[in-house]
C-alpha positions as CSV (number, residue, x, y, z in Angstrom):
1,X,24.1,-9.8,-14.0
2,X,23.1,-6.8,-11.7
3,X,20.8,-5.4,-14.4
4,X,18.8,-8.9,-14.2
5,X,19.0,-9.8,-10.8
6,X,17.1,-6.1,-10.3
7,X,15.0,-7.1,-13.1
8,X,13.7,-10.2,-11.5
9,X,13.5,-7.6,-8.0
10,X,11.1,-5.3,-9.8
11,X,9.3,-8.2,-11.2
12,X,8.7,-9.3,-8.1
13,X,7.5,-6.6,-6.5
14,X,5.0,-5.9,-9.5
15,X,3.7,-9.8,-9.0
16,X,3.5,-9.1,-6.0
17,X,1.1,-6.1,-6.1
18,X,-0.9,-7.9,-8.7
19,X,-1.8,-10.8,-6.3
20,X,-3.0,-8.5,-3.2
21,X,-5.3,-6.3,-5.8
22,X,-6.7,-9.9,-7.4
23,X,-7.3,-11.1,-4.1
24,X,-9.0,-7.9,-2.8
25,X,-11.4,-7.7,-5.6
26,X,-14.7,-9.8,-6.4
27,X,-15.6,-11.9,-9.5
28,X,-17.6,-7.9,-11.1
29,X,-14.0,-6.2,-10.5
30,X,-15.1,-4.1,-7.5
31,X,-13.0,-4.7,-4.3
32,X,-14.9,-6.4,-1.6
33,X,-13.5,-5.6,1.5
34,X,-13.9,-9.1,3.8
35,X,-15.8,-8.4,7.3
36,X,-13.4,-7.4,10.4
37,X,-14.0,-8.3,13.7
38,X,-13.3,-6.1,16.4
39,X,-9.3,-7.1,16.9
40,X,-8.9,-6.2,13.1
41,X,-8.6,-9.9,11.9
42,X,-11.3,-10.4,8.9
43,X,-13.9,-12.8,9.6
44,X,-12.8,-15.2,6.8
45,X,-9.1,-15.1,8.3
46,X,-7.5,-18.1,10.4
47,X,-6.9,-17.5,13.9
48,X,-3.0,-17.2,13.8
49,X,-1.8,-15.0,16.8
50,X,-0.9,-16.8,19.8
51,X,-2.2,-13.7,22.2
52,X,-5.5,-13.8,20.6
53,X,-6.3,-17.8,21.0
54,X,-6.9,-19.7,24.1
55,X,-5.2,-22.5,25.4
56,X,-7.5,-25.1,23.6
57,X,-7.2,-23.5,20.1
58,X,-3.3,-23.4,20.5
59,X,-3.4,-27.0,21.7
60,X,-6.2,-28.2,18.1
61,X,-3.5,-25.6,15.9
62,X,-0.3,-27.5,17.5
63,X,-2.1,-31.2,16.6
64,X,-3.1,-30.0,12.9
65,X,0.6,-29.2,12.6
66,X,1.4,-24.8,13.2
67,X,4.2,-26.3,14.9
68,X,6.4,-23.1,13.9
69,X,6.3,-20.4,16.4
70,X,7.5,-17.3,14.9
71,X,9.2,-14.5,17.0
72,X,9.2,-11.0,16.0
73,X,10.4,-8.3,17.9
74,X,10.2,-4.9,17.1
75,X,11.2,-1.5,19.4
76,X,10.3,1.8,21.0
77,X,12.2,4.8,19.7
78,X,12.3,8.0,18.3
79,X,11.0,7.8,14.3
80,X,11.7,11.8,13.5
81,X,8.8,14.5,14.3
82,X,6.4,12.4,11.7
83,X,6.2,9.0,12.9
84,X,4.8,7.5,16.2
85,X,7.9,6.1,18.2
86,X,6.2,2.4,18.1
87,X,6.7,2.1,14.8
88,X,8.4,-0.9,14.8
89,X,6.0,-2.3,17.4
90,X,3.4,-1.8,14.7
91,X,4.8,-2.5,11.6
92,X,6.4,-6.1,13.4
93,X,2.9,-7.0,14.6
94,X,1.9,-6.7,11.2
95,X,4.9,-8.3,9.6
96,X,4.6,-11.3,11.4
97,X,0.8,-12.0,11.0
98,X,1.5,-11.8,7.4
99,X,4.1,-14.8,7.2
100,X,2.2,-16.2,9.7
101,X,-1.0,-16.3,7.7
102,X,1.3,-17.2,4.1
103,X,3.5,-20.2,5.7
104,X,0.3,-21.9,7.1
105,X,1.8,-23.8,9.7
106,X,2.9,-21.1,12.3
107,X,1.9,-18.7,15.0
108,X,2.7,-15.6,15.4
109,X,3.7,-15.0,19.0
110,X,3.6,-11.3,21.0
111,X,5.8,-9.0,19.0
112,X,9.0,-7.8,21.7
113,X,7.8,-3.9,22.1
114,X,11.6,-3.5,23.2
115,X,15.1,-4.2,21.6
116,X,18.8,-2.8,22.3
117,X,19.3,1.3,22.1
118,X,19.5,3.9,24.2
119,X,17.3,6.9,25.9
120,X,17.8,10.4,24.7
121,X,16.3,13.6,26.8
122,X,16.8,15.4,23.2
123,X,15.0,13.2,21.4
124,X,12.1,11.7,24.3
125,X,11.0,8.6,22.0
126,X,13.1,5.9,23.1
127,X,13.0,3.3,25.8
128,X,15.6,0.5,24.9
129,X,17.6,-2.7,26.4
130,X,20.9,-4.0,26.3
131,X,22.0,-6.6,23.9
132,X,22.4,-9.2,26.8
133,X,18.9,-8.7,28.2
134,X,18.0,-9.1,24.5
135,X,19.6,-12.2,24.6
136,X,18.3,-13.6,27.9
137,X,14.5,-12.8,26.3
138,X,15.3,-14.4,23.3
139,X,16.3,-17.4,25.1
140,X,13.7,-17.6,27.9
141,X,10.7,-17.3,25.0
142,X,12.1,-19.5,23.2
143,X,13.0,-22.2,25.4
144,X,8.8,-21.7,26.7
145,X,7.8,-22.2,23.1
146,X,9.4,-25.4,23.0
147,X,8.1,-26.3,26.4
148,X,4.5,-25.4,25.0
149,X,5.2,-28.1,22.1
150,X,6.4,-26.2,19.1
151,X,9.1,-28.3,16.9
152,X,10.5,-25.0,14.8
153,X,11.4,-21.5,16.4
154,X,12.2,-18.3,14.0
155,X,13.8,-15.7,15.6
156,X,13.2,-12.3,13.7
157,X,13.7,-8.5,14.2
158,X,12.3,-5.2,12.7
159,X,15.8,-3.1,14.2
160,X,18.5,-3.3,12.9
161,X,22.5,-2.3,14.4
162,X,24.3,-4.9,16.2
163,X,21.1,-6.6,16.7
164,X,21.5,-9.8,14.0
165,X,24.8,-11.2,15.8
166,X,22.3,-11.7,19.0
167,X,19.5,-13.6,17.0
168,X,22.0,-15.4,15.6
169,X,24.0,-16.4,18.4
170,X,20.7,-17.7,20.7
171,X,19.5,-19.8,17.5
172,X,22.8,-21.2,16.8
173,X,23.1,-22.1,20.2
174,X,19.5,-23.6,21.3
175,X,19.4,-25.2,18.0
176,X,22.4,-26.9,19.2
177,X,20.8,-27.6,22.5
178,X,17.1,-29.0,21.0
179,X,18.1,-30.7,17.6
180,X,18.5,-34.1,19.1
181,X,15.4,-33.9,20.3
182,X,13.6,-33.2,16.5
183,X,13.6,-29.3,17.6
184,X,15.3,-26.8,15.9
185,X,15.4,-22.9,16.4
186,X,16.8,-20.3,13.2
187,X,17.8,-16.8,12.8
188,X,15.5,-15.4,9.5
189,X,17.7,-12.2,9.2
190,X,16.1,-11.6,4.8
191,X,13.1,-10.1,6.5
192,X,14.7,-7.2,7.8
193,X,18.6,-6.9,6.4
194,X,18.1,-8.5,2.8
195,X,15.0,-7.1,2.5
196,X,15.7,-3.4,3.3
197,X,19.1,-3.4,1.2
198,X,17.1,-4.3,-2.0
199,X,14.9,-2.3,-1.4
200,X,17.2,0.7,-0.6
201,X,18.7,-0.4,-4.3
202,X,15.6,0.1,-5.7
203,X,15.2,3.4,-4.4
204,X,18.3,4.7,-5.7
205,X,18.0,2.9,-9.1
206,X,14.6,4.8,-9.0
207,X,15.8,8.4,-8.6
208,X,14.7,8.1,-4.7
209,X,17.0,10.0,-2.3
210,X,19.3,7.9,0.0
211,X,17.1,7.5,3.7
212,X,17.7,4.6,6.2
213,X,16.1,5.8,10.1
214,X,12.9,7.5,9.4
215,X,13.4,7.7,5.6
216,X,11.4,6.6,2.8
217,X,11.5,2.6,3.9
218,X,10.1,3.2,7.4
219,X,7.3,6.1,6.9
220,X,6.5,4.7,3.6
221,X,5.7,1.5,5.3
222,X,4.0,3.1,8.3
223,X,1.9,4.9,5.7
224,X,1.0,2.0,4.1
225,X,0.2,0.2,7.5
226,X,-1.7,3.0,9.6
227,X,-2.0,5.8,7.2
228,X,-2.6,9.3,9.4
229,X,-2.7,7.0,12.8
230,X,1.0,6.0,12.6
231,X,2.4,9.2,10.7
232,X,1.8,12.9,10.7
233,X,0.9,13.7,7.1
234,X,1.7,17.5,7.8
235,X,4.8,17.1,9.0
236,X,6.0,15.0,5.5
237,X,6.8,17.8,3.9
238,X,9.9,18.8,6.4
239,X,10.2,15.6,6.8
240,X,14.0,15.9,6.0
241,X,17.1,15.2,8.7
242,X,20.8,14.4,8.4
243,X,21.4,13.4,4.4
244,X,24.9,12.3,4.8
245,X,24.8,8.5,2.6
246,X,24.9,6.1,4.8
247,X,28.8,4.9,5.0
248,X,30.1,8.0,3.9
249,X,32.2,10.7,5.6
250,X,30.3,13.5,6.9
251,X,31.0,17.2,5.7
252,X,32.9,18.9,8.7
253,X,31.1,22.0,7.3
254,X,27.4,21.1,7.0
255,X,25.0,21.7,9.5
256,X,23.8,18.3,11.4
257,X,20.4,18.6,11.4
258,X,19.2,16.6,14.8
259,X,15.8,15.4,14.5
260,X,15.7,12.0,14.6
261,X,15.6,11.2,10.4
262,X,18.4,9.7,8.4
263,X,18.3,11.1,5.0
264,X,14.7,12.7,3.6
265,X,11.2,11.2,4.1
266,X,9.6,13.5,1.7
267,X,8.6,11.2,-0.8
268,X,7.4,8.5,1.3
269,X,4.3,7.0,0.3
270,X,1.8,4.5,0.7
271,X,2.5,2.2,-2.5
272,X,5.9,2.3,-2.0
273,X,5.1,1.2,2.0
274,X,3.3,-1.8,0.4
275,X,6.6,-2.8,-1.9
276,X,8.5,-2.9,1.3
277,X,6.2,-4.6,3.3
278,X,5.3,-6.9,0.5
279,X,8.9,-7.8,0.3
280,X,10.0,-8.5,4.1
281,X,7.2,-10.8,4.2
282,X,7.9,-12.8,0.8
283,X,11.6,-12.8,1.5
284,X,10.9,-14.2,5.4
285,X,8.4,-16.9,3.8
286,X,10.7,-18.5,1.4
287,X,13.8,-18.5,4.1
288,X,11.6,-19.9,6.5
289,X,10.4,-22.3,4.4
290,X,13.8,-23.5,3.4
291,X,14.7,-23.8,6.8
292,X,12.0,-26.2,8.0
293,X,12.4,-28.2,4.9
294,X,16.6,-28.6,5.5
295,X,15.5,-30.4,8.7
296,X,13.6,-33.3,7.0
């Protein structure tokens, strides 16, 4: 049972990877790149990010039915020495654009550059909230995106920690709230948690060593995303912190190294950044999907 469900995983990933090269390459076999315009959206590409559209265009996307407003929020903090502390600003900004762009009928709204954790003079990356002002946000933007005419609200994250209990908690209850009413807000937590944890199996089925902060999943994914921009390709090869597995009991006699990574980054790279990334957004797609359709 395990051996197949990680069968169909792999498969997966490897359709996946197929489909982006097909798509990327014209009818000779050489890859075309499409034209992009100065905010990095190709020409050929539909306008789907509420910051970049004016009031008409979200008013003509609303009537042709991108009723679906999708929020992503992402963080500021440390990353280890290699990786830009926005990283999950970036990497959200890109995630959500992508299901965006796949489901067809959303928007992606202004990625949250904050989310619950905690400033550290040791480790000067981080600028963080609580878990109620998280909530607060989450229910303010929300309620707006209903006000602006959306029927279906998605509530994602790209941290993870105590986090999921909050999204869950503001769509349980606002969904409560708006469902008379035809409206309905949801919690897509398989972007982030599902998505990471097979992924994280894959790694280890694949000889990868155990990483979770600023391991293999997030630089390789950076990588992938803004190659040198986003991480510090000298620094990979130290790239190495505190290897403790996550959930086990430290060793009262090793050294804890303190520099921000969880585990070892060293073989981070940018095909396996694409698997990841490839994965959060396929995973959110089909949960989303299956939420908007349980509501008909």
């Amino acid at each position: 049972m395990i051996i197949a469900r990680h069968a169909t995983l792999a498969t997966t990933v490897l359709a996946l990877i197929a489909a982006s090269a097909c798509s990327s390459a014209s009818p000779g076999g050489s890859t075309v790149p499409s034209p992009v315009t100065q905010s990095g959206r190709r020409a050929d590409e539909p306008l789907v990010e509420f910051e970049m559209m004016t009031w008409p265009e979200v008013k003509t996307a609303l009537a042709a039915g991108k009723t679906t407003a999708l929020f992503y929020t992402g963080g500021t903090e440390q990353r280890g020495p290699q990786n830009v502390n926005g990283g999950h600003t970036l990497m959200g900004r890109a995630t959500v654009k992508a299901i965006a762009l796949r489901l067809g009928n959303a928007i992606a709204m202004p990625v949250l550059p904050y989310t619950p954790n905690r400033a550290s003079a040791t480790l000067p990356g981080t600028i963080g909230l609580t878990d109620t002002l998280l909530m607060s946000i989450l229910e303010r933007v929300s309620e707006e995106a209903i006000a602006t005419g959306f029927k279906n609200v998605v509530l994602m994250g790209d941290h993870g920690g105590g986090q999921p209990n909050a999204y869950r908690d503001v769509a349980k209850r606002l969904d409560a709230k708006h469902a008379k009413d035809g409206v309905h807000v949801f919690f897509c937590d398989s972007v982030y948690s599902k998505a990471n944890a097979d992924f994280d199996k894959w790694l280890t089925d694949h000889g990868y060593p155990t990483s979770s902060h600023a391991g293999i999943p997030d630089t390789s994914e950076m990588l992938y995303l803004g190659g040198e921009s986003w991480t510090r390709l000298a620094l990979l090869p130290t790239a190495v912190g505190d290897t403790t597995p996550r959930g086990a009991a430290r060793d009262p006699n090793a050294p804890r190294v303190n520099n921000g990574i969880s585990g070892d980054a060293r073989r981070s790279t940018a095909a396996l950044g694409k698997m990841i990334f490839d994965m959060k957004v396929d995973y959110a797609v089909k949960q989303i999907q299956g939420f908007v359709r349980s509501t008909r």
